[in-house]
N, C-alpha and C positions, 0 to 999 in steps of 0.2 A: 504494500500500500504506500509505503515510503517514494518508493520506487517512482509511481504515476503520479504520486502530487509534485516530487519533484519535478518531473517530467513536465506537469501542466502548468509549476511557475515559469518555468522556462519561454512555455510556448506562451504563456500569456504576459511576459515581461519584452517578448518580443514583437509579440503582434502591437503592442504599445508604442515600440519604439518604429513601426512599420507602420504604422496610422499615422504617427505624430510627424514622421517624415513627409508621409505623402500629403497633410496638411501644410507642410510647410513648404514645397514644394510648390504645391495647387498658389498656396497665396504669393511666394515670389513669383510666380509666374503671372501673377492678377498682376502684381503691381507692377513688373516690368512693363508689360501693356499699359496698362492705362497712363504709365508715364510715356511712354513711345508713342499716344493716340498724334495723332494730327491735329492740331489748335485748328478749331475751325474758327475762321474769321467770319464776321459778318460781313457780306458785301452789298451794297445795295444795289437793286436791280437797277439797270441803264436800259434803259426802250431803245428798241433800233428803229431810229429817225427815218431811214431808209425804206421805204412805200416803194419804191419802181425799180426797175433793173438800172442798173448802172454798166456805163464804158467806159474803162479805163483808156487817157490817151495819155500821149506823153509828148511831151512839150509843143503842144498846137496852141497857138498864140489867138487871143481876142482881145478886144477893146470894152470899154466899162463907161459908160455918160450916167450922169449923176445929175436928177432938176435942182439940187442943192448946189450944186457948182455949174451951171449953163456955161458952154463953148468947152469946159474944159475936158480931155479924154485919159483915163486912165488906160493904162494897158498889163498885161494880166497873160496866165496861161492858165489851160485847162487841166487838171489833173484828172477829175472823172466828170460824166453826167450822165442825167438821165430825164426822162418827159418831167420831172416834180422838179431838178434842180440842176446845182452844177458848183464843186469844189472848182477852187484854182489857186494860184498862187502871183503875190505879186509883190515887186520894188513899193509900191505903194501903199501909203498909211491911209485909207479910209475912214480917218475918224471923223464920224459926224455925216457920213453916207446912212443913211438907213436902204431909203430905196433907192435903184437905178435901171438901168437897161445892158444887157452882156449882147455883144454883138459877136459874131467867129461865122466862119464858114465852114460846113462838113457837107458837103455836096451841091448846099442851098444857101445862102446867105439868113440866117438868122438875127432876130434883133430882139430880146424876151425881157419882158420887164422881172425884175423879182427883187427880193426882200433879203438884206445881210441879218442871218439866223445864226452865224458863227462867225468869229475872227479871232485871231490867235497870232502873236510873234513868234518868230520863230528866232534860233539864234543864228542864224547864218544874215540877218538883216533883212529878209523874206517875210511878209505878212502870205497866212491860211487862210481862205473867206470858204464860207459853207452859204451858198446862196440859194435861197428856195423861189423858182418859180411864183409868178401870182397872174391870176387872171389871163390862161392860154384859152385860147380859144378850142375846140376840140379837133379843127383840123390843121394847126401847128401842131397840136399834139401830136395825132398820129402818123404827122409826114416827119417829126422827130423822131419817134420809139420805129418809125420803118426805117429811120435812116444807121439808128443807133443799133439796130437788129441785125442789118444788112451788115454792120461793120463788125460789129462782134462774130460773126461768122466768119469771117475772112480769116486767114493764115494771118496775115500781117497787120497790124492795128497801127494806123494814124502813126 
């Protein structure tokens, strides 16, 4: 009888030390993770401003008339557009432009009035405008988005 109680402190001083392990295992292992999670940040959702397709060109030059400044003409390139608007980029400071007219030629001579929605400095001495279209009539529009369709299909862009 000696024998098996011995026997069963054994096995029960072990099994103890076999629990207590795998509990401490289990919990170093909880906390490595939870300290390795990934911080989630919060970001705030940004809408994409973007309603219409866009073409990218790359340095197709226009001109910019402003009723806030009459005779005078800025000039500007096109970065992208599309039938709602038109980024570009220019030597010139428009402060104080809200609305104007962008004029360029892609097939057709164009002359669109719209609305400065963005501007930005950049550091190379370059201003960014993000300009949105106002008031097309609906057949600029579609001999634009055909013209801008057509181009985007081609191998070679502008």
């Amino acid at each position: 009888m000696g024998l098996i109680t011995n026997y069963l402190g054994e096995f029960t001083l072990a099994t103890t030390y076999l629990v207590v392990a795998v509990i401490l295992f289990i919990v170093i292992i909880s906390a490595v993770r939870f300290t390795a999670r990934k911080k989630k940040t919060i970001v705030p959702s940004r809408d994409n401003r973007r309603t219409a397709f866009r073409l990218s060109l790359w340095e197709h030059e226009c001109t910019l008339t402003a009723p806030s400044f009459p005779g005078k003409v800025f000039y500007g390139t096109i970065r992208d557009i599309s039938i709602s608007g038109v980024r570009l980029i220019s030597y010139e400071d428009l402060t104080g432009v809200e609305d104007l007219r962008v004029h360029f030629e892609l097939e057709e001579y164009f002359s669109l009035p719209g609305k400065i929605e963005r501007r930005k400095k950049m550091d190379n001495g370059l201003y960014d405008f993000g300009i949105r279209f106002v008031r097309l009539d609906e057949k600029t529009e579609q001999k634009l988005f055909k013209i801008l369709w057509d181009k985007s299909r081609e191998k070679v862009v502008l």
